[in-house]
N, C-alpha and C positions, 0 to 999 in steps of 0.2 A: 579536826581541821583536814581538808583534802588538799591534794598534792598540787592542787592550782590555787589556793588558798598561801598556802606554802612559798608557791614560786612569786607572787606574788608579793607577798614578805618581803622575800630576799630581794628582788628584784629594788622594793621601796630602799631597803636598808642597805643595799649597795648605791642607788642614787643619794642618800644620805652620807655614807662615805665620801662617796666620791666630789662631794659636794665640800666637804671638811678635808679633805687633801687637797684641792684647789684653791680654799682659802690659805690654807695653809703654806702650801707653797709662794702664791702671792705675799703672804708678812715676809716670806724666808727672803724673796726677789729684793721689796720692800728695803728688809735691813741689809743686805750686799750691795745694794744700791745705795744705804746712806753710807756705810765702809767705805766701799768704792772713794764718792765723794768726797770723804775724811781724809784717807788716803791721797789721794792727789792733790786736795786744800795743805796738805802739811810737804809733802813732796816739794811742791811750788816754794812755800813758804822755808822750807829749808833749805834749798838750793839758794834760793837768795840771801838768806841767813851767813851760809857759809860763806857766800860771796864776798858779801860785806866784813865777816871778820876776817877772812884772807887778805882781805886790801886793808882795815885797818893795821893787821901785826906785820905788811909789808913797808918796812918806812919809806923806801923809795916810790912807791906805788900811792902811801899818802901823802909824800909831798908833791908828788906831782896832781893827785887830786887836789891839794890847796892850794894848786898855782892858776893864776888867772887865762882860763882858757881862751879868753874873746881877746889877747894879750896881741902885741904886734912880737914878741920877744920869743914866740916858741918856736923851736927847730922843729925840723921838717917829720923828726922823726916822732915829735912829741905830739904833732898834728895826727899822724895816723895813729897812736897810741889814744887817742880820744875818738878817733872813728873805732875804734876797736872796742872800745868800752862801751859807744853808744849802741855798736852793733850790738853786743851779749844783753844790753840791757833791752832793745828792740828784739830779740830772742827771747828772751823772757817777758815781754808782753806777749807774744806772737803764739808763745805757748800756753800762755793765762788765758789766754781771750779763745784759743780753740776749748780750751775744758770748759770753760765758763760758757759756749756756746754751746758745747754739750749734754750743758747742766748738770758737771761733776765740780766745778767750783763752784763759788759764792760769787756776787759782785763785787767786794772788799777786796779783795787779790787783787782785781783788777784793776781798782781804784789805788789802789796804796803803789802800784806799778808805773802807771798814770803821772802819779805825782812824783815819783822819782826820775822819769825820763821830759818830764814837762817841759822843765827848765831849761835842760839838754837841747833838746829838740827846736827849742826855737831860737841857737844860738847859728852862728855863720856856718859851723860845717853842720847840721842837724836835719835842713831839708836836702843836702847832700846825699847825706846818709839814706836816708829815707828815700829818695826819687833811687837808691841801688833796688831797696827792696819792694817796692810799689808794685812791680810787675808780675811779682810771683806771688801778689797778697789777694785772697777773697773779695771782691766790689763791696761786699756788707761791711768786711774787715775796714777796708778804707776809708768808707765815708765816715765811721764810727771814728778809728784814729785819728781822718783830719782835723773833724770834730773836737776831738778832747782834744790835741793838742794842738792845733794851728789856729782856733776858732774860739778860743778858749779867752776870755778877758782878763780874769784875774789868774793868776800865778802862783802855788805853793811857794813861800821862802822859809829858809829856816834861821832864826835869827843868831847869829853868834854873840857872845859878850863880846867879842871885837865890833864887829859889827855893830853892836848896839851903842857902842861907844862911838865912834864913828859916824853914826845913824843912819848906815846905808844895811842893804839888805844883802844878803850871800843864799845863792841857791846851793840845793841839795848835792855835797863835796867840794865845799867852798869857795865856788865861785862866784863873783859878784856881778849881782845884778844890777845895770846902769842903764835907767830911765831916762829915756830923752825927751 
């Protein structure tokens, strides 16, 4: 075999390499890209977690989630205490919906987020809330949110045994919802 025979070899069997380290690399891209995604699906998913058992082991914090927010009886201060909640929860859609635009979440995050701010949202202070942060939100972001939540027909409830007793319905943190 002559030396241009030779290089010509090598020449194949390094395009051969080179070929099987570029797949290669691609599976490696591949699976830190679906980590990545896991990682920020459980992120999300545990911030919220935590949110919610800190407000359930705080008593003051759930009784004031089981009081009727749409109420003429709440003080002034319990008013912004409800803009504050719906802001962190408009926070945590605002951060689901950018990962999930960048296709590091799923649509479930999004959706299960959706239905907890739902009910919220289309209460007296809710479009309030919302016309604060509208101005600093994405055009796509917007249409999409008015969408789900102003445009929206039916309503997540969750039924309580009070409630069911009763046979009115209570949205998500026990307020009730009164159809006119």
């Amino acid at each position: 075999m002559s030396v241009g025979n030779l290089s010509d070899v090598a020449q194949i069997m390094e395009a051969i390499l080179f070929s099987f380290t570029v797949i290669y690399i691609a599976m490696e891209a591949k699976q830190a890209l679906n980590l990545t995604k896991a990682q920020y699906g459980h992120s999300l998913t545990q911030r919220m977690y935590d949110r919610y058992l800190s407000s359930a082991q705080n008593t003051d914090f759930a009784m004031f989630m089981a009081k009727n927010w749409e109420g003429d009886d709440m003080a002034d201060h319990e008013h912004w205490r409800v803009k504050l909640w719906m802001n962190t929860l408009l926070v945590d859609i605002f951060d689901t919906w950018d990962m999930h635009d960048k296709g590091l979440v799923d649509k479930s995050h999004l959706d299960m987020r959706v239905q907890a701010v739902e009910g919220l949202m289309k209460m007296r202070l809710g479009p309030a809330v919302w016309q604060l942060w509208k101005p600093a939100r994405d055009p796509r972001f917007i249409d999409w949110f008015e969408t789900e939540i102003f445009d929206t027909a039916t309503t997540c409830l969750l039924y309580t045994s009070d409630a069911a007793d009763e046979r009115s319905s209570v949205a998500l943190g026990g307020r009730r919802i009164i159809k006119k």
